[in-house]
C-alpha positions in Angstrom: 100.8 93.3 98.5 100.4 95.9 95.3 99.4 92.9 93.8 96.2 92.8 95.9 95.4 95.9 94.3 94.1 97.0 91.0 93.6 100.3 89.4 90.0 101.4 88.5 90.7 104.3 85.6 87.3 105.1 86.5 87.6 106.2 90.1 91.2 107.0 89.5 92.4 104.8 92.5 93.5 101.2 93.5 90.6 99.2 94.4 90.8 95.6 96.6 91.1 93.0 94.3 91.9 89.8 96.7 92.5 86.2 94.8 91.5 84.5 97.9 89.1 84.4 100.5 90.6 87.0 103.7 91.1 84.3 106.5 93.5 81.8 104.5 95.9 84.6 104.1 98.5 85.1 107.0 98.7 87.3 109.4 101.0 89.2 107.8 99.6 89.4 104.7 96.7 90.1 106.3 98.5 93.2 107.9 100.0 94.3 104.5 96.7 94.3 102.5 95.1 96.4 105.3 98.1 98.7 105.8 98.2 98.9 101.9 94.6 99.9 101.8 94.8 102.5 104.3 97.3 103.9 102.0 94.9 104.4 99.3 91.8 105.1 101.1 93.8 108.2 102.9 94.1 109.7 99.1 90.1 109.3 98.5 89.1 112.4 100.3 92.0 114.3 97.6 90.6 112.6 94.9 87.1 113.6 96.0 88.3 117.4 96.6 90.1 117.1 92.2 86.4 115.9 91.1 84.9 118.7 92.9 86.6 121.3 91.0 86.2 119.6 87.7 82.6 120.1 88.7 82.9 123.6 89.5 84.7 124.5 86.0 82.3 122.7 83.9 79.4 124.2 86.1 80.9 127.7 85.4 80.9 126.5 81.3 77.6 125.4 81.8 76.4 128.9 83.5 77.5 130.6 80.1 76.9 128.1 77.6 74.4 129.2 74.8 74.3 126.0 72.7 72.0 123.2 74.0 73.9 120.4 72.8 77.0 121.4 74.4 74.7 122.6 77.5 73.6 118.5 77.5 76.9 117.9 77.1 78.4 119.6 80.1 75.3 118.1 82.4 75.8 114.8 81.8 80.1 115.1 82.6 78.7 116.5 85.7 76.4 114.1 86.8 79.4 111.5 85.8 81.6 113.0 88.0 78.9 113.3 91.3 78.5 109.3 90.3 82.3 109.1 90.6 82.3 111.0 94.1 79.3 108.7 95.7 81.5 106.0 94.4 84.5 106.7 95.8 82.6 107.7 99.4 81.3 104.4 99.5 83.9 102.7 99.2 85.8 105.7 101.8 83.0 104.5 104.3 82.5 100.8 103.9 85.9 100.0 104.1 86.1 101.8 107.5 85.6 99.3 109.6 87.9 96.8 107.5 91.0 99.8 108.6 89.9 99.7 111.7 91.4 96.5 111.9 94.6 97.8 111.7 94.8 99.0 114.7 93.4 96.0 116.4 
């Protein structure tokens, strides 16, 4: 079921990427897929935790940083990387419910 899955370079994980609609897949692909994504969504909150202290090293450049270009520079790979945490919460969250299923 890897082949479900596709890696977005951006959020540095394997996102869903199904080639057909949920219910004509079996059971047990059905089964796979979520166990698969359950797999990955586990390593979001780690993934989440790495951003955070990318954050915290270019905030600390940024605290001593003299030259305004660079300054710029550092602000806007920060906000980048907050975009890439609200990213990768939503997609923590939304898919929630689909994990539930697993248990089901």
């Amino acid at each position: 079921m890897k082949g479900c899955f596709i890696y977005d370079e951006r959020l540095g994980i394997r996102l869903p990427k199904l080639e057909k609609e949920w219910e004509t897949y079996s059971k047990q692909e059905q089964e796979e897929i979520l166990l698969e994504w359950e797999t990955i969504r586990g390593k979001i909150p780690d993934r989440i935790v790495e951003l955070e202290k990318l954050i915290n090293k270019k905030q600390a450049q940024l605290g001593e940083e003299s030259d305004f270009i660079r300054s710029c520079a550092l602000n806007s790979e920060i906000a980048e990387l907050a975009s890439i945490i609200n990213d990768l919460w939503i997609w923590y969250r939304m898919n929630q419910t689909v994990s539930g299923r697993i248990h089901q």
